[in-house]
VMD Tcl script that builds the backbone (N, CA, C; Angstrom):
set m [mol new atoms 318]
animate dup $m
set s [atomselect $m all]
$s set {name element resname resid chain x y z} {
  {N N UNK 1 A 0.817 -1.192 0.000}
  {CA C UNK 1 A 0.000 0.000 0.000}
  {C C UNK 1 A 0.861 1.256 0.000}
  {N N UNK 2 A 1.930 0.873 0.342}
  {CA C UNK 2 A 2.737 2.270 0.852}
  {C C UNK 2 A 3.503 2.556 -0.766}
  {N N UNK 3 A 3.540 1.600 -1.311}
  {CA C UNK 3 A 4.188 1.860 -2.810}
  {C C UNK 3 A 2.711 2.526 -4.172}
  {N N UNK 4 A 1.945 2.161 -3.681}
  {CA C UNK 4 A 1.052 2.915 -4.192}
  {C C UNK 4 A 0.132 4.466 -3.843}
  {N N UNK 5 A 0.606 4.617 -2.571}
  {CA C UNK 5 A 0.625 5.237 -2.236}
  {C C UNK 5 A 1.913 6.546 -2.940}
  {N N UNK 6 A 3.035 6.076 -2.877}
  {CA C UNK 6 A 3.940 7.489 -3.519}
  {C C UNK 6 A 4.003 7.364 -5.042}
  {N N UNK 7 A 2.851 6.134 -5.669}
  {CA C UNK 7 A 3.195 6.608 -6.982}
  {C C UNK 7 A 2.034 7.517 -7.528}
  {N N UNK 8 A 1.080 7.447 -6.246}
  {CA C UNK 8 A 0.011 8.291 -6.118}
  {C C UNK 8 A 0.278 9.826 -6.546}
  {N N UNK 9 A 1.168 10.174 -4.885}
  {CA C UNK 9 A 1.679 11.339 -5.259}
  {C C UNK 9 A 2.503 11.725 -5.980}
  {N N UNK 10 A 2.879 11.170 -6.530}
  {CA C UNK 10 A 4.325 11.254 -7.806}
  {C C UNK 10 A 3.445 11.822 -8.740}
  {N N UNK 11 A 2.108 10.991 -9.171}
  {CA C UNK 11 A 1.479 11.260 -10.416}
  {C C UNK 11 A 0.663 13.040 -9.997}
  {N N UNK 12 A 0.110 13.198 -9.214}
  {CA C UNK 12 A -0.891 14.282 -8.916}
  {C C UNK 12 A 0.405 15.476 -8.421}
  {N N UNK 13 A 1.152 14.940 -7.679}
  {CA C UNK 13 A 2.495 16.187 -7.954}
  {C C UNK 13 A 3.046 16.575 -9.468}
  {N N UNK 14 A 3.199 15.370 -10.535}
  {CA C UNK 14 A 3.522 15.942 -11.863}
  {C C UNK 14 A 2.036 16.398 -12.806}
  {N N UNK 15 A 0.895 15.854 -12.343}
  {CA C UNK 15 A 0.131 16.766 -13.122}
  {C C UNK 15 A -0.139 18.236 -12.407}
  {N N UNK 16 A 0.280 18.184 -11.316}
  {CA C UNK 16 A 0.237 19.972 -10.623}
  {C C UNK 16 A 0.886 20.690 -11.290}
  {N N UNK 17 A 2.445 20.318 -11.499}
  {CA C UNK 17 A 3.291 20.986 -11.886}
  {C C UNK 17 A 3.047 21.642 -13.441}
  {N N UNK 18 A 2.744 20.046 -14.711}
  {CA C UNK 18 A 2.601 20.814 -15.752}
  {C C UNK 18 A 1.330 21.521 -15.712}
  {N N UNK 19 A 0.685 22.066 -15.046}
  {CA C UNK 19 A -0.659 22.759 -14.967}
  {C C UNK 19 A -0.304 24.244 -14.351}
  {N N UNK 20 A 0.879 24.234 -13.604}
  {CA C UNK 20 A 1.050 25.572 -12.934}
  {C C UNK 20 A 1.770 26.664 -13.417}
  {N N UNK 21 A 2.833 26.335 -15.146}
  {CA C UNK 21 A 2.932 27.667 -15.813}
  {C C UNK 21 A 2.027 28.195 -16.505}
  {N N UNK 22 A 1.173 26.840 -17.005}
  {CA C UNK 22 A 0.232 27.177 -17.833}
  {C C UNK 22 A -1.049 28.543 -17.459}
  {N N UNK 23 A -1.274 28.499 -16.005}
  {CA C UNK 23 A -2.287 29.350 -15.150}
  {C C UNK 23 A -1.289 30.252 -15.027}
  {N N UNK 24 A 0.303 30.815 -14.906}
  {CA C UNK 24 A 0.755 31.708 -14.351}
  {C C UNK 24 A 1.327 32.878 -15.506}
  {N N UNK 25 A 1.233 32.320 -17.444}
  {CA C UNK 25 A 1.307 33.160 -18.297}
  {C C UNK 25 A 0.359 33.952 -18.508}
  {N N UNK 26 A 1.321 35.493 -19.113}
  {CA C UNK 26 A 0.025 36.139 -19.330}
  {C C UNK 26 A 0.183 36.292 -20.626}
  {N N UNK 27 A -0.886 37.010 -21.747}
  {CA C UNK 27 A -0.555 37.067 -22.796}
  {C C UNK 27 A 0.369 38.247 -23.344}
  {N N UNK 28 A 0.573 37.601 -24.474}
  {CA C UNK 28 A 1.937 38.707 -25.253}
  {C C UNK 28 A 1.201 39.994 -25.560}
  {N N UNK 29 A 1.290 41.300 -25.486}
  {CA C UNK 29 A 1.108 42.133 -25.958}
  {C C UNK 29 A 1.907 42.231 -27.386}
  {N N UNK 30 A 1.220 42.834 -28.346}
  {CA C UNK 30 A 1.592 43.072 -29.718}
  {C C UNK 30 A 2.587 44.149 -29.886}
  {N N UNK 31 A 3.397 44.475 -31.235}
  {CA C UNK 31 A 4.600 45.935 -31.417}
  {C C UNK 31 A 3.941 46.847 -30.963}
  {N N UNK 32 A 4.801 47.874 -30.274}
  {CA C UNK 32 A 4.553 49.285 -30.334}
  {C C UNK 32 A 5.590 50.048 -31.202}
  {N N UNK 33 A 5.133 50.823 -31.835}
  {CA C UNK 33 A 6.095 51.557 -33.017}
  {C C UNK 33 A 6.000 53.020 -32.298}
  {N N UNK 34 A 7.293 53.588 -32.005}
  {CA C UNK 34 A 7.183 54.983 -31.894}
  {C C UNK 34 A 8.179 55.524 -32.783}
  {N N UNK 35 A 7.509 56.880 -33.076}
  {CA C UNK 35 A 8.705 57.462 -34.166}
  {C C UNK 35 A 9.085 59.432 -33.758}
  {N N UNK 36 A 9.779 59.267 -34.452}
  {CA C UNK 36 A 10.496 60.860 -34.102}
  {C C UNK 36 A 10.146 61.374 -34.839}
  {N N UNK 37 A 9.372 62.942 -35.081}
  {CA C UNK 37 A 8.547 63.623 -36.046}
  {C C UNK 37 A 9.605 64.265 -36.686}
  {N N UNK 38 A 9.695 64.770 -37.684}
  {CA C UNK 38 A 10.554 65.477 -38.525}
  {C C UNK 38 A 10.989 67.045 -37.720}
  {N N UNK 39 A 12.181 67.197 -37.883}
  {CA C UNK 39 A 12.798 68.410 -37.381}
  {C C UNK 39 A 13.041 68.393 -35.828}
  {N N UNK 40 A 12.473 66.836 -35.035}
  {CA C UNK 40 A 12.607 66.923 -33.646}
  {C C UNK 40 A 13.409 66.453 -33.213}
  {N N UNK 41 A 14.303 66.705 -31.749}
  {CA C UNK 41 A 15.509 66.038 -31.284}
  {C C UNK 41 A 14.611 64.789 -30.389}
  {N N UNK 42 A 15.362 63.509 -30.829}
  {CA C UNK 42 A 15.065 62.468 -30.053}
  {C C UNK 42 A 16.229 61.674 -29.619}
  {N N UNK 43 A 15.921 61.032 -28.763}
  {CA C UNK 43 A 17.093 59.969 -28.688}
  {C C UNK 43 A 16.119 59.147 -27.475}
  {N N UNK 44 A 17.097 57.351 -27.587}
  {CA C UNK 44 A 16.886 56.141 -26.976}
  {C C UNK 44 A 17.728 55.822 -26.235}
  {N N UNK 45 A 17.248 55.272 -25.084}
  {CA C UNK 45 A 18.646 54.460 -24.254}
  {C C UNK 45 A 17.822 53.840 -23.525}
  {N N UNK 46 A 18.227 52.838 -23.732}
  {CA C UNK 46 A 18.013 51.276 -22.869}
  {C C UNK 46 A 19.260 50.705 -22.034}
  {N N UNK 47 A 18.166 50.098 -20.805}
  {CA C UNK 47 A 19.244 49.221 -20.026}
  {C C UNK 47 A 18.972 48.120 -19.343}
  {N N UNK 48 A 19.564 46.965 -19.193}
  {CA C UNK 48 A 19.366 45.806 -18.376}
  {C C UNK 48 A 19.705 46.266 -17.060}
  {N N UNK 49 A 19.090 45.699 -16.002}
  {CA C UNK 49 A 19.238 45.744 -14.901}
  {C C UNK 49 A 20.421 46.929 -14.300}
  {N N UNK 50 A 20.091 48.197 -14.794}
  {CA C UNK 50 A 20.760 48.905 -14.268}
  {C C UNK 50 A 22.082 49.503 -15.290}
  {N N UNK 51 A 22.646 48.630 -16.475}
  {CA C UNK 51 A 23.704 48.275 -17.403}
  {C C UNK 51 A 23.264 48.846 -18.830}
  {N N UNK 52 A 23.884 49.882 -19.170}
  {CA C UNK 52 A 23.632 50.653 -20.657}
  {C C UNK 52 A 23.565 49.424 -21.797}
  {N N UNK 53 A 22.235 49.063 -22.628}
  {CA C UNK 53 A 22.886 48.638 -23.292}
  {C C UNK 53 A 23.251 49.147 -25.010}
  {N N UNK 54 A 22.197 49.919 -25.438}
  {CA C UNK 54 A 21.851 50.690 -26.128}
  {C C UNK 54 A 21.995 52.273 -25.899}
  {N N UNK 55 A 21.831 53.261 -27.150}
  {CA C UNK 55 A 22.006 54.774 -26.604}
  {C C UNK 55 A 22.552 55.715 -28.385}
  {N N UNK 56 A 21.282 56.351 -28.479}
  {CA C UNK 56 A 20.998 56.936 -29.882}
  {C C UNK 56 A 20.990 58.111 -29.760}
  {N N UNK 57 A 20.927 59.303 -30.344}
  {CA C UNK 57 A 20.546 60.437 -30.449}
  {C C UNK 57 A 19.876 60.718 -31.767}
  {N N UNK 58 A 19.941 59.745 -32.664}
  {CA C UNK 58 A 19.172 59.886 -33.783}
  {C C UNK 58 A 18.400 58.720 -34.830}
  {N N UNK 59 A 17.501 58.733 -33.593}
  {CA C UNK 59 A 16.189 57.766 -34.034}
  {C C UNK 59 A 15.317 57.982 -34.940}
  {N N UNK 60 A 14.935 57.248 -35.703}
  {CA C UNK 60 A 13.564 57.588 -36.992}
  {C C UNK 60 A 12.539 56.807 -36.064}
  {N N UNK 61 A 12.428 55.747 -35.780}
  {CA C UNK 61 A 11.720 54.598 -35.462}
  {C C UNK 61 A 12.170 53.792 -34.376}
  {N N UNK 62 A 11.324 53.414 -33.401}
  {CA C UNK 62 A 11.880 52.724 -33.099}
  {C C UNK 62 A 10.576 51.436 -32.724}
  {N N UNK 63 A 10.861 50.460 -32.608}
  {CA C UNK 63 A 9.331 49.075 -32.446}
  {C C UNK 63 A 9.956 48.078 -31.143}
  {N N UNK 64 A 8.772 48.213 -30.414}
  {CA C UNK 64 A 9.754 47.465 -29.418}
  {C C UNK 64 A 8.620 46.000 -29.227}
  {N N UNK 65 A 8.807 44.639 -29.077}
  {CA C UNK 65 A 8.178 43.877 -29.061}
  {C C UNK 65 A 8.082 42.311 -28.352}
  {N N UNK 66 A 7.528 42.978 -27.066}
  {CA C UNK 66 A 7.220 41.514 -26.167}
  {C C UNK 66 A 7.006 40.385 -26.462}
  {N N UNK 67 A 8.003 39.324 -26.023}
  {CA C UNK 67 A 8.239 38.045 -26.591}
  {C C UNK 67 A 8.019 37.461 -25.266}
  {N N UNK 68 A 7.980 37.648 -24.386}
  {CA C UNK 68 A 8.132 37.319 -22.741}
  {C C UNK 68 A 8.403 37.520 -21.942}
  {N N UNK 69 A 7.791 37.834 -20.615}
  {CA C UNK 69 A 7.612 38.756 -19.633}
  {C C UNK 69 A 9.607 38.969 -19.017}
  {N N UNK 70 A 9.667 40.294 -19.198}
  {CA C UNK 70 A 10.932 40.692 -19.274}
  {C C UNK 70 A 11.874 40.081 -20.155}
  {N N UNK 71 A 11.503 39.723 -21.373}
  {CA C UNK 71 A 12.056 39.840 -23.059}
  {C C UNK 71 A 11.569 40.545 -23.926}
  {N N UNK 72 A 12.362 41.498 -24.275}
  {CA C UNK 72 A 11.810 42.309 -25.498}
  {C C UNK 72 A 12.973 41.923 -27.206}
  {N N UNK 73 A 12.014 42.152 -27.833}
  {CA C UNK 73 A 13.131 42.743 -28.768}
  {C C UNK 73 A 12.760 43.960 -29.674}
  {N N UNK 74 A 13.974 45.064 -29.747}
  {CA C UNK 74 A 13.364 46.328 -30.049}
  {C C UNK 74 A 14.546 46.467 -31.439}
  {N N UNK 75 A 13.806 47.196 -32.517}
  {CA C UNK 75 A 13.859 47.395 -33.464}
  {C C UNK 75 A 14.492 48.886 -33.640}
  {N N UNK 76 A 15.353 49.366 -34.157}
  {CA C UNK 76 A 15.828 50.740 -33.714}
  {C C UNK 76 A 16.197 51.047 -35.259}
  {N N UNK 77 A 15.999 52.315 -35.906}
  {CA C UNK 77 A 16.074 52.456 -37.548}
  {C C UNK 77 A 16.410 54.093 -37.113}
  {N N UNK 78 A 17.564 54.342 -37.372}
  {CA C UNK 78 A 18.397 55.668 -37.502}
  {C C UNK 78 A 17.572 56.288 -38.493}
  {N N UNK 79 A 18.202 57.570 -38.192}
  {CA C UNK 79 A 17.763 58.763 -39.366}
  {C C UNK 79 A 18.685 58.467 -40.933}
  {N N UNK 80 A 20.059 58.029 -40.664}
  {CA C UNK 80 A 20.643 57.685 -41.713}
  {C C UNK 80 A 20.246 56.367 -42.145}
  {N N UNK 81 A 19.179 56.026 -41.459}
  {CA C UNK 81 A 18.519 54.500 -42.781}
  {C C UNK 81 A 19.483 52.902 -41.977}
  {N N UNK 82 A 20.400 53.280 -41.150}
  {CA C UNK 82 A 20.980 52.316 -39.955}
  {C C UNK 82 A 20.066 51.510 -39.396}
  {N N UNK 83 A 19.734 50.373 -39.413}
  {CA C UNK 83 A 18.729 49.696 -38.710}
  {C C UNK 83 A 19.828 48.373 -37.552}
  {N N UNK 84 A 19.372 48.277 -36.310}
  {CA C UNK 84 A 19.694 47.414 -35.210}
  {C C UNK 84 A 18.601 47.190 -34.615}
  {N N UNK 85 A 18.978 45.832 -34.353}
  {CA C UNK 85 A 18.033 45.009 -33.159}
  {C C UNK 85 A 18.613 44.362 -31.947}
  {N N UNK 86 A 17.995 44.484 -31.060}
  {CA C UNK 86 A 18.246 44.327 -30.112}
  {C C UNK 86 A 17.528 43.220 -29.049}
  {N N UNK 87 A 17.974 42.447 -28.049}
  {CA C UNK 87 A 17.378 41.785 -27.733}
  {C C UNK 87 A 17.369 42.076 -26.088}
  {N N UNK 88 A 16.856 42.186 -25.468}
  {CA C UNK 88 A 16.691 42.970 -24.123}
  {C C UNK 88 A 15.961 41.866 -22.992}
  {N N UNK 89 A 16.735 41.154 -22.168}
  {CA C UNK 89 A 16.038 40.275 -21.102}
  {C C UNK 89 A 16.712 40.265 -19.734}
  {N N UNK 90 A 15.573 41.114 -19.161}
  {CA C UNK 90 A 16.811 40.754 -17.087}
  {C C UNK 90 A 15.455 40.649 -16.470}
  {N N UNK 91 A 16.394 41.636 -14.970}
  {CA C UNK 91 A 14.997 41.283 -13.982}
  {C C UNK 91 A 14.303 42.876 -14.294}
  {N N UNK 92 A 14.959 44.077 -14.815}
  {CA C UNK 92 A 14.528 45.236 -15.130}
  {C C UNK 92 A 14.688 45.545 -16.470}
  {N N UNK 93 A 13.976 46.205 -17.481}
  {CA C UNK 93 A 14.147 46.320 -18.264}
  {C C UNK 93 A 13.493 47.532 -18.573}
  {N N UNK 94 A 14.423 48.569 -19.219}
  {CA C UNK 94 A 14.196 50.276 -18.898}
  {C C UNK 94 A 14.603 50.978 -20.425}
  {N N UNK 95 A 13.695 51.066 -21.022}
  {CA C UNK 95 A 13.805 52.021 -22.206}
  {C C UNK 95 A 13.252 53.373 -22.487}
  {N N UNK 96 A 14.042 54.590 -22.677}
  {CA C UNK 96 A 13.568 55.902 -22.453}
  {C C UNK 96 A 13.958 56.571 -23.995}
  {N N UNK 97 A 12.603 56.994 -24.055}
  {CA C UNK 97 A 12.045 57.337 -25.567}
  {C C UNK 97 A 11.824 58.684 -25.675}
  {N N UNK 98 A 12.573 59.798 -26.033}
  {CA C UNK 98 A 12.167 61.003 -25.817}
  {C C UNK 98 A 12.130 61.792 -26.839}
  {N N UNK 99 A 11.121 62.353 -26.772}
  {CA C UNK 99 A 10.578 63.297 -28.025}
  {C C UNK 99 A 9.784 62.375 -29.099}
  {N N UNK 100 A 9.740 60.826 -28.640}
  {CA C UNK 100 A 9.116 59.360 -29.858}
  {C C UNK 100 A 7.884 59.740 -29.516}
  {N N UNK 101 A 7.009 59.269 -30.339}
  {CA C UNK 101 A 5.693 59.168 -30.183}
  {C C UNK 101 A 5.048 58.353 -30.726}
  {N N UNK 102 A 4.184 57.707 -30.354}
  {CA C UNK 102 A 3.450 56.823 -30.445}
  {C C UNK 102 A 2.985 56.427 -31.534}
  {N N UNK 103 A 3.143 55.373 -33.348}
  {CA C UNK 103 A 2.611 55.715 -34.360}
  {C C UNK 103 A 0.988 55.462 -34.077}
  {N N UNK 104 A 0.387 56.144 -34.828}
  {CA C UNK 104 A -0.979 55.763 -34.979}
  {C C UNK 104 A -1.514 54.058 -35.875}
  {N N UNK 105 A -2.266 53.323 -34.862}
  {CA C UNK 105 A -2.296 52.495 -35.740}
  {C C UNK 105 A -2.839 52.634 -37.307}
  {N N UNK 106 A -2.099 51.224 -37.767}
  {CA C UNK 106 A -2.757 51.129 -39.335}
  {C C UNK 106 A -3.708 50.317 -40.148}
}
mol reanalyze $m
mol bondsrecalc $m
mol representation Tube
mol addrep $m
């Protein structure tokens, strides 16, 4: 009895488990595109946990896009037509967008 007993809990401990990320995701939010209006000073800088990793002064665009809770990957397209991507994952994740604005959806 006692051997059926822990294969008892063996089984209802592993169906807990695969059941408990499943209840604890949330969903992905979709791109956000912000862009720098013509004639305006902008610039980007991002950082991991405190750590520069990124840092522009001349942004056209930039799209940043949740892949998983504290993973991004952001899309960055210079004024000179320069495009980088970036992939951004810690326990903080801090991107400052100034003078960007929000595109209107399409």
């Amino acid at each position: 009895m006692t051997d059926r007993w822990c294969a008892c809990c063996l089984v209802v401990s592993t169906l807990g488990l695969s059941f408990a990320p499943a209840m604890a995701q949330t969903p992905i939010q979709a791109p956000r595109t912000y862009e720098c209006a013509a004639n305006a000073h902008c610039s980007v800088f991002c950082q991991i946990d405190g750590e520069k990793q990124m840092q522009t002064g001349a942004p056209k665009a930039v799209t940043i896009t949740p892949i998983a809770p504290n993973n991004y990957v952001v899309e960055l397209v210079e004024q000179n037509g320069h495009i980088q991507f970036l992939y951004l994952a810690g326990a903080k994740v801090v991107c400052n967008l100034d003078g960007l604005t929000r595109k209107a959806a399409e």
